[in-house]
Each structure stands twice: as structure tokens, then as C-alpha cells.
N, CA, C and O atoms as a GROMACS GRO file, in nm:
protein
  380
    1UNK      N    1  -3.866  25.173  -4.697
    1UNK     CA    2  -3.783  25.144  -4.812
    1UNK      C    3  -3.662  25.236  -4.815
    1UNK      O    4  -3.546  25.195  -4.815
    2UNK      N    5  -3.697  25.360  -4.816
    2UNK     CA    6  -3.543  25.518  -4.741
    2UNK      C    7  -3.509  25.396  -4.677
    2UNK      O    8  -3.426  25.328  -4.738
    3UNK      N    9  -3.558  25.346  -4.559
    3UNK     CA   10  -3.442  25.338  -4.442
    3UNK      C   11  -3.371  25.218  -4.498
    3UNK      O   12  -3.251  25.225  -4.474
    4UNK      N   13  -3.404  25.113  -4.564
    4UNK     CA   14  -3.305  25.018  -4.588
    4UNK      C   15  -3.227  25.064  -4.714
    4UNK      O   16  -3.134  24.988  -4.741
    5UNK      N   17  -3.242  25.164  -4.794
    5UNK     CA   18  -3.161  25.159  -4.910
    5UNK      C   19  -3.050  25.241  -4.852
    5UNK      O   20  -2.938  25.225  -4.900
    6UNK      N   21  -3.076  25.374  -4.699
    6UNK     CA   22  -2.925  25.441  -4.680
    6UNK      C   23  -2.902  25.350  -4.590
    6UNK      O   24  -2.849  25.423  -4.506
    7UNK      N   25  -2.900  25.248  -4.543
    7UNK     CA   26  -2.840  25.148  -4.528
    7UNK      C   27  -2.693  25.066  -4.604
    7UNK      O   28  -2.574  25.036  -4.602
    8UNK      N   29  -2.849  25.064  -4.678
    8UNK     CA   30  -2.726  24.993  -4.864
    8UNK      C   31  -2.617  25.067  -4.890
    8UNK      O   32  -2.504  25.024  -4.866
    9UNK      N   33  -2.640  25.179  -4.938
    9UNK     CA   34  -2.560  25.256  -4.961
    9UNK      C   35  -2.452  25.325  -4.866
    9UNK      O   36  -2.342  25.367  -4.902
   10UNK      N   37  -2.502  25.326  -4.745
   10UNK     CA   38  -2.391  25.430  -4.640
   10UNK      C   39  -2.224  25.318  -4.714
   10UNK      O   40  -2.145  25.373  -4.790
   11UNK      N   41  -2.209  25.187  -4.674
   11UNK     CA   42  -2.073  25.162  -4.689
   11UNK      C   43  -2.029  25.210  -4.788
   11UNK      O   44  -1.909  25.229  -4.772
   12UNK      N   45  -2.081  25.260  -4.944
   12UNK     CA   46  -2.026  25.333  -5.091
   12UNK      C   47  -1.995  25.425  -5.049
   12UNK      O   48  -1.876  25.455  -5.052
   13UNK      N   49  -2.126  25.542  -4.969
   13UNK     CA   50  -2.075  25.683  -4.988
   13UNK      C   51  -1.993  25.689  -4.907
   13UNK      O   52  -1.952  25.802  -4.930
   14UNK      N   53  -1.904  25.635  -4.783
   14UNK     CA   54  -1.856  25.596  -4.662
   14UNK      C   55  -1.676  25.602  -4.747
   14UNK      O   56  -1.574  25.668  -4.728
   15UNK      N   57  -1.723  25.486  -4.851
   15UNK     CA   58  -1.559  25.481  -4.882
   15UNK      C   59  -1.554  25.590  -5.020
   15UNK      O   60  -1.458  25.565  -5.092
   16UNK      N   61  -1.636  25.702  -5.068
   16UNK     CA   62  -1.645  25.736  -5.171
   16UNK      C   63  -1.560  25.863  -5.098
   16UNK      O   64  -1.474  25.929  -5.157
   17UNK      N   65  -1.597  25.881  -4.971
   17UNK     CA   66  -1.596  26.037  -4.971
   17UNK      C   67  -1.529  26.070  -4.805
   17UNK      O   68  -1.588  26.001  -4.722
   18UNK      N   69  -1.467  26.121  -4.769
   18UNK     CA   70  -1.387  26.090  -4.639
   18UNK      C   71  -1.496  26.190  -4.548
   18UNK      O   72  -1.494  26.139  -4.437
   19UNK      N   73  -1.589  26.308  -4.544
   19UNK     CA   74  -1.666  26.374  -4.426
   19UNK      C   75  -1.811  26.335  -4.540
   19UNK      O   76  -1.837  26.404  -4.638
   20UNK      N   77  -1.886  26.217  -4.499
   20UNK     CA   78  -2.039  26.201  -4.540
   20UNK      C   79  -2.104  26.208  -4.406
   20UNK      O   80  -2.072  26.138  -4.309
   21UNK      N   81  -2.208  26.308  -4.410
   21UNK     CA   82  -2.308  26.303  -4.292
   21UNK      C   83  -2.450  26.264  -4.399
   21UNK      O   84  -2.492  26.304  -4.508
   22UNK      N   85  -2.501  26.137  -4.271
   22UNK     CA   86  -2.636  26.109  -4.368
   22UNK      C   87  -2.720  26.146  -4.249
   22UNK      O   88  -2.685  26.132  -4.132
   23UNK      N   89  -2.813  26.184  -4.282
   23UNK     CA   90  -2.934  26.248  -4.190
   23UNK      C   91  -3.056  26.121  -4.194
   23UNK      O   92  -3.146  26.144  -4.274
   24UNK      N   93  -3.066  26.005  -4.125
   24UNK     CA   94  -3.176  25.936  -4.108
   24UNK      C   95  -3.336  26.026  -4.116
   24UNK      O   96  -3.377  26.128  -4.062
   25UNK      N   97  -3.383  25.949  -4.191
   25UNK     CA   98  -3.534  25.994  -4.175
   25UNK      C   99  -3.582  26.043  -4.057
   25UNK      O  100  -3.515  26.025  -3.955
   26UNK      N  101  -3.704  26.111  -4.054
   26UNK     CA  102  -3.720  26.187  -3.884
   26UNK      C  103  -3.816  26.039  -3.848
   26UNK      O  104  -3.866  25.962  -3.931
   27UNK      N  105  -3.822  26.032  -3.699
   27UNK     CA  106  -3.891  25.938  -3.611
   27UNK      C  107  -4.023  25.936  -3.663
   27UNK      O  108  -4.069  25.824  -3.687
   28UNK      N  109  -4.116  26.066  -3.692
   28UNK     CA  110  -4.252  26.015  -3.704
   28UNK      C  111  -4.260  26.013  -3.841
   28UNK      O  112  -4.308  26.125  -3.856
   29UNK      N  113  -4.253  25.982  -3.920
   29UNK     CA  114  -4.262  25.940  -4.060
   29UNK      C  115  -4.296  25.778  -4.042
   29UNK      O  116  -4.242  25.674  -4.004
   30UNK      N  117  -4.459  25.840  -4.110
   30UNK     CA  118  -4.531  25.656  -4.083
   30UNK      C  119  -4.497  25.592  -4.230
   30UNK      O  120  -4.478  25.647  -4.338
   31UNK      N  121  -4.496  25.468  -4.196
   31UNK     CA  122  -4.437  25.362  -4.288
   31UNK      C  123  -4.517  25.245  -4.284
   31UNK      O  124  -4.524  25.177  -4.182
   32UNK      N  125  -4.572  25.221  -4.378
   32UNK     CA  126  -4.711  25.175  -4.390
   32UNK      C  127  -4.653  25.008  -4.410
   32UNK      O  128  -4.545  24.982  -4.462
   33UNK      N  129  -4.724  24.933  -4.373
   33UNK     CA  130  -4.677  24.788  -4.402
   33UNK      C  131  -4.825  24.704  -4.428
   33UNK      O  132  -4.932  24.711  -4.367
   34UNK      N  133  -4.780  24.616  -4.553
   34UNK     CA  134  -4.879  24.542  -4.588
   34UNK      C  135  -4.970  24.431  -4.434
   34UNK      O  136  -4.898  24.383  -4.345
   35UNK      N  137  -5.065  24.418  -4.433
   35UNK     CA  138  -5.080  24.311  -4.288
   35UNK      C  139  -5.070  24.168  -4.318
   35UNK      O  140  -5.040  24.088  -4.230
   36UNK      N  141  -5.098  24.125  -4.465
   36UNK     CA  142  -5.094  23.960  -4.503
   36UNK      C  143  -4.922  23.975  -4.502
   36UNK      O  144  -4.848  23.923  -4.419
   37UNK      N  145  -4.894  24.033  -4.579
   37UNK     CA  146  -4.694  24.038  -4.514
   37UNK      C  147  -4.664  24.023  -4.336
   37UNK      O  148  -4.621  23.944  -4.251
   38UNK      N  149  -4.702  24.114  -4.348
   38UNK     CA  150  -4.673  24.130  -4.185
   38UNK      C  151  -4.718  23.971  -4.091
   38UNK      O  152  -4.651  23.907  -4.010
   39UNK      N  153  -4.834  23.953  -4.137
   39UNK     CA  154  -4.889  23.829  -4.062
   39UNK      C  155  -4.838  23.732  -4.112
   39UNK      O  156  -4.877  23.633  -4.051
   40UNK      N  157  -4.763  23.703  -4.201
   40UNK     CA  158  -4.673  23.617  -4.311
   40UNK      C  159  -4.520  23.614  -4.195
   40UNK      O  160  -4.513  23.529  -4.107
   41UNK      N  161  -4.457  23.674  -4.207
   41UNK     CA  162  -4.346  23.725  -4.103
   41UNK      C  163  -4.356  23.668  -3.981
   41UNK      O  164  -4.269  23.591  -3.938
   42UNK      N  165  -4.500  23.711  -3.890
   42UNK     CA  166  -4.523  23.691  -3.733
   42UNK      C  167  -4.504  23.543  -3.759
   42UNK      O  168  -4.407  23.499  -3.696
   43UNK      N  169  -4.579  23.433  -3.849
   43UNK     CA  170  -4.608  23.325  -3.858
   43UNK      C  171  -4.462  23.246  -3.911
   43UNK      O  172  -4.462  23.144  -3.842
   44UNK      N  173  -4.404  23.243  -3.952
   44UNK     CA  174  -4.256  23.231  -3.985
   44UNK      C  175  -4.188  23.287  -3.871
   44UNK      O  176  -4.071  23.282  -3.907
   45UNK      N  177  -4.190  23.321  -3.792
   45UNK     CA  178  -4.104  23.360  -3.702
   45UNK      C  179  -4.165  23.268  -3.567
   45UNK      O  180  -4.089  23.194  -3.504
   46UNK      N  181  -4.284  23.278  -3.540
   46UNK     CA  182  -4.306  23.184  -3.442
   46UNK      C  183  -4.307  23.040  -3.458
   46UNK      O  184  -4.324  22.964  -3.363
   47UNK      N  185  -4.286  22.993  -3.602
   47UNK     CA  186  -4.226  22.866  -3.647
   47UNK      C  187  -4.094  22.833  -3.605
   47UNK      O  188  -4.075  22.733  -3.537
   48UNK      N  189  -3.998  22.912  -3.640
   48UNK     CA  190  -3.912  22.898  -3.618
   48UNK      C  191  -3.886  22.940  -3.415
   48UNK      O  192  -3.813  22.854  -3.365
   49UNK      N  193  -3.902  22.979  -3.377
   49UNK     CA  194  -3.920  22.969  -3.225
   49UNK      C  195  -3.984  22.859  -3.153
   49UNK      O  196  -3.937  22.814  -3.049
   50UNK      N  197  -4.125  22.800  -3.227
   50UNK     CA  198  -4.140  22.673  -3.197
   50UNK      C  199  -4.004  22.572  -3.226
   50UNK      O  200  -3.947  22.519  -3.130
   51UNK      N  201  -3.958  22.552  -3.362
   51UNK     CA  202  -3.835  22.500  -3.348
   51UNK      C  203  -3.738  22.517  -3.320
   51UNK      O  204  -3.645  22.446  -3.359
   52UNK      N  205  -3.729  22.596  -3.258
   52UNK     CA  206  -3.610  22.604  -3.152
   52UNK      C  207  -3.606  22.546  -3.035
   52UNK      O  208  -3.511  22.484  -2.987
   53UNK      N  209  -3.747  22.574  -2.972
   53UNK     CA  210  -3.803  22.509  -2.850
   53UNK      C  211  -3.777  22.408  -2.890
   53UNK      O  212  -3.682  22.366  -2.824
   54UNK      N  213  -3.807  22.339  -2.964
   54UNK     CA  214  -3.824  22.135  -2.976
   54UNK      C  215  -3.644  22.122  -2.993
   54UNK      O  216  -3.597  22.019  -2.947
   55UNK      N  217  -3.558  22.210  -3.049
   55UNK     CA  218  -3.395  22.132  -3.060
   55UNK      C  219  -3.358  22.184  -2.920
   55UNK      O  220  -3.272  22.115  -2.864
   56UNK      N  221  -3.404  22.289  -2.851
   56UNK     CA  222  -3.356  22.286  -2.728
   56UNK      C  223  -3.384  22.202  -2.672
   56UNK      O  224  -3.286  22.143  -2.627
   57UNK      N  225  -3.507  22.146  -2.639
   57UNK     CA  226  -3.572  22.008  -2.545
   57UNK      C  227  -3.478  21.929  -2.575
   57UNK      O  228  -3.429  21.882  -2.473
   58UNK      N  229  -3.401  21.869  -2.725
   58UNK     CA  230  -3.359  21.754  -2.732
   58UNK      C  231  -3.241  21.733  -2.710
   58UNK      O  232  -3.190  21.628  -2.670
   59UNK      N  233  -3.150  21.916  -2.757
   59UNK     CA  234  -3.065  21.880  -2.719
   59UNK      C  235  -3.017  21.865  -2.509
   59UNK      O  236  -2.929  21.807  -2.445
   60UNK      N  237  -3.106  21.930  -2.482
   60UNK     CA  238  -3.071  21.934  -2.321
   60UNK      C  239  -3.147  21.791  -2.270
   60UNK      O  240  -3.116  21.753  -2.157
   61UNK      N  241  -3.240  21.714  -2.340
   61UNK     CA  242  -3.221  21.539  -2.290
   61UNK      C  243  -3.301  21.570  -2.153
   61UNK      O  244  -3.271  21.530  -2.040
   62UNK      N  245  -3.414  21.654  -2.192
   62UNK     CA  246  -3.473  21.640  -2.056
   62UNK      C  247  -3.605  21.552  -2.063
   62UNK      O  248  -3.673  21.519  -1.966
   63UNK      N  249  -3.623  21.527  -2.164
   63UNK     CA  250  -3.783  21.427  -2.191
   63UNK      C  251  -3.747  21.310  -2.196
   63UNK      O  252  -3.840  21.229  -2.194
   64UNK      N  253  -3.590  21.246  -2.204
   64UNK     CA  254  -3.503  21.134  -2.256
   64UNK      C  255  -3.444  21.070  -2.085
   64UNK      O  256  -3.379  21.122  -1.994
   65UNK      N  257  -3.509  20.926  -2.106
   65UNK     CA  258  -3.435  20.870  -2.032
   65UNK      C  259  -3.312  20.808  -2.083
   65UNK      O  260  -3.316  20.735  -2.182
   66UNK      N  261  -3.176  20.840  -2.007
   66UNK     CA  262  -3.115  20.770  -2.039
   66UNK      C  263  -2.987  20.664  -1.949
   66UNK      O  264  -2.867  20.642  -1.966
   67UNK      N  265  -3.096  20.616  -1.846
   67UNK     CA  266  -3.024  20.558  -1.705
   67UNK      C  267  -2.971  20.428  -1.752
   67UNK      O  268  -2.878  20.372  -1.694
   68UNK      N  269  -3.051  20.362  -1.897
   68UNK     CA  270  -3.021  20.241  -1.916
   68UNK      C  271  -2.880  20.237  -1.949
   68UNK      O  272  -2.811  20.138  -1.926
   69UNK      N  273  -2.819  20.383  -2.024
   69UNK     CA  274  -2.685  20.360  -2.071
   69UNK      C  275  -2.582  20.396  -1.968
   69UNK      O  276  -2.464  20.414  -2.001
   70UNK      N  277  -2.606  20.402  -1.895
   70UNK     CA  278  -2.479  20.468  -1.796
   70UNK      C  279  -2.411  20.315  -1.762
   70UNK      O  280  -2.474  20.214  -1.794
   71UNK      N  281  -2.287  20.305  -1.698
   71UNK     CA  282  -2.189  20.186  -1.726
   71UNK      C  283  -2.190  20.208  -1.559
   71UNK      O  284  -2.219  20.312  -1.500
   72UNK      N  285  -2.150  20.078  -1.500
   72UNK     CA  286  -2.189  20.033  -1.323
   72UNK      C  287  -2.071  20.079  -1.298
   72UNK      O  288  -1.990  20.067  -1.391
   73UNK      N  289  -2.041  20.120  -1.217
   73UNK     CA  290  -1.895  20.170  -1.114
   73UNK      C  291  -1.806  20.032  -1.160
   73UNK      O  292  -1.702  20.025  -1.226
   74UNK      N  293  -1.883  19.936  -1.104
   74UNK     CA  294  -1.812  19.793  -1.058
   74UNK      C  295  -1.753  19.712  -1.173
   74UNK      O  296  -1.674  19.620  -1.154
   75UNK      N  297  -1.808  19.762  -1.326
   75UNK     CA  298  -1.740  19.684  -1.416
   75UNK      C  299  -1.626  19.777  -1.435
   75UNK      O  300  -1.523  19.722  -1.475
   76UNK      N  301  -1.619  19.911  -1.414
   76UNK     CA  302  -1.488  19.953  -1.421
   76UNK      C  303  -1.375  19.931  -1.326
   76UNK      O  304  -1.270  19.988  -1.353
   77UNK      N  305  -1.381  19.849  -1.211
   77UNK     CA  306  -1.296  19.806  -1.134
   77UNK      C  307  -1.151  19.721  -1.241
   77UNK      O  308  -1.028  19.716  -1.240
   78UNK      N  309  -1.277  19.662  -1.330
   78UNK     CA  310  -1.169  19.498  -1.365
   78UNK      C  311  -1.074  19.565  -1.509
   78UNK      O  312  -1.017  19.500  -1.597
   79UNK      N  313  -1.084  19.722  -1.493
   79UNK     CA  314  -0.997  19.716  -1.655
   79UNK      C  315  -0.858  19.738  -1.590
   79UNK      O  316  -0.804  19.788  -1.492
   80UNK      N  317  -0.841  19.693  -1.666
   80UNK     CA  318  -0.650  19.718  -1.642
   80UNK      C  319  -0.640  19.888  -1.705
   80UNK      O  320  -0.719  19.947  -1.778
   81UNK      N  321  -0.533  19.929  -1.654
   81UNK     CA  322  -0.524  20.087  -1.699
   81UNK      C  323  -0.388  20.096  -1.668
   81UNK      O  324  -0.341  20.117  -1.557
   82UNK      N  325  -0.315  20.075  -1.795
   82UNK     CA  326  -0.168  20.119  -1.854
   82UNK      C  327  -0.114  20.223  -1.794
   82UNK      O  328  -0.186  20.322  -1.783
   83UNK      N  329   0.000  20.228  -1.749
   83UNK     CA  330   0.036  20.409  -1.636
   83UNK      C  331   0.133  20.433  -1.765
   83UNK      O  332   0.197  20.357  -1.836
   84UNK      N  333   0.109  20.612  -1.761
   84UNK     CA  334   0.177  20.696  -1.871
   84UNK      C  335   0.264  20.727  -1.888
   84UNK      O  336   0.331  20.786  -1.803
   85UNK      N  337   0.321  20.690  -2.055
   85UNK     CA  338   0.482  20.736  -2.029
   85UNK      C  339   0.502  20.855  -2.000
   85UNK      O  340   0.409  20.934  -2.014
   86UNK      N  341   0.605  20.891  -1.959
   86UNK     CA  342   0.637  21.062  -1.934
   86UNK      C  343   0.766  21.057  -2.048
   86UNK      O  344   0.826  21.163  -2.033
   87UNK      N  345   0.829  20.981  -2.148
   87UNK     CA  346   0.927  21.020  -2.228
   87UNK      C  347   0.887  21.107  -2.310
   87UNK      O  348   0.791  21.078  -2.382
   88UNK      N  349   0.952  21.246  -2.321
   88UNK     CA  350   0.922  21.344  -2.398
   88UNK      C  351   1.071  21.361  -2.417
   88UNK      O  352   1.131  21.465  -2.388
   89UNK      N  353   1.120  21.266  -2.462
   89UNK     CA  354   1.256  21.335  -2.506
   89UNK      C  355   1.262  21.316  -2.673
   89UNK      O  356   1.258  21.208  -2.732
   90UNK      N  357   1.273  21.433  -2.729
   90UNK     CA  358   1.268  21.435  -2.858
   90UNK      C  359   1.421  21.465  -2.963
   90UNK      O  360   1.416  21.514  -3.076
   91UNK      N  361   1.495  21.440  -2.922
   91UNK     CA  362   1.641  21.429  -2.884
   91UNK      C  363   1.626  21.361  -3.001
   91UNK      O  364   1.614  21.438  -3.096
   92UNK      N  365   1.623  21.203  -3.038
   92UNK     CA  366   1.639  21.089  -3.144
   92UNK      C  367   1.582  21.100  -3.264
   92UNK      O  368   1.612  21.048  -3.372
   93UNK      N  369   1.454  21.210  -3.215
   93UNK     CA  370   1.372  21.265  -3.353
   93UNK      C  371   1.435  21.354  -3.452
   93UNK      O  372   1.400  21.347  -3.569
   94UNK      N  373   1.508  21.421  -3.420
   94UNK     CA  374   1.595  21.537  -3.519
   94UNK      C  375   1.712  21.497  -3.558
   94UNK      O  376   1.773  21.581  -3.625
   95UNK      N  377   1.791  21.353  -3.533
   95UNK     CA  378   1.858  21.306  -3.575
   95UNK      C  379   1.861  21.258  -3.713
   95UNK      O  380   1.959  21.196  -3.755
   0.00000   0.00000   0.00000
């Protein structure tokens, strides 16, 4: 709970005061955590990693056939295809 509140606070005392040194708690200072929380957390988190897994699968279309939609070389022979103007003269526009 220390460690997330000088968290909170470092950006206040930060703009309060131009030389703040904050001294983090020491390393072995045990910090006790509930386990139905904790196991609450693990379980919500590997939910969400399962769903991730399933929008990755779908979006990368690897379980998905999709050969039926692809278009034949050969019907694209017969389109006509307009060649591009190159007029970029903008000359008549600012008139």
C-alpha cells in the first residue's frame, strides 16, 4: 500500500518542490497479500490471455478456409483498365 501511494504522490511532491529525494521502501519488507484476491487476479488474467489467444487465431485466419473467395487469374484478363492521367497541372485551379 507505501509502495503505490509514493507512487501517487511522487508527481505532487515532484512539482511542489524542485530537490525531492524519496527513499523507496527497503527490498525485504514482506507485504502480505490476501490469496482469494490473489487467485481472483491469476484467474482474470488467464481469461484474458485465453482471449487473446482466440482474437489472435482469428485474426491471423489460420483455422479459416478461405480458397473459395480468391478471384481466378483468368477473369481478370477481360477487365478493361483505363491508363492514368498524368495532368497535374493546377494552373486553371487558382484562377
Amino acid at each position: 500500500m507505501k509502495k503505490g501511494l509514493y507512487l501517487l504522490l511522487l508527481p505532487f511532491a515532484l512539482s511542489a518542490a524542485d530537490n525531492v529525494t524519496v527513499t523507496p521502501p527497503a527490498a525485504d519488507t514482506n507485504i502480505t497479500v490476501d490469496k482469494a484476491q490473489l487467485e481472483k487476479h491469476v484467474k482474470e488474467q488467464l481469461e484474458r490471455e485465453e482471449n487473446f489467444a482466440r482474437t489472435q487465431t482469428f485474426l491471423k485466419g489460420d483455422d479459416y478456409n478461405l480458397s473459395e473467395h480468391q478471384v481466378d487469374p483468368k477473369d481478370l484478363e477481360h477487365i478493361q483498365v483505363d491508363p492514368p492521367e498524368y495532368d497535374f497541372d493546377m494552373n486553371d485551379v487558382y484562377d
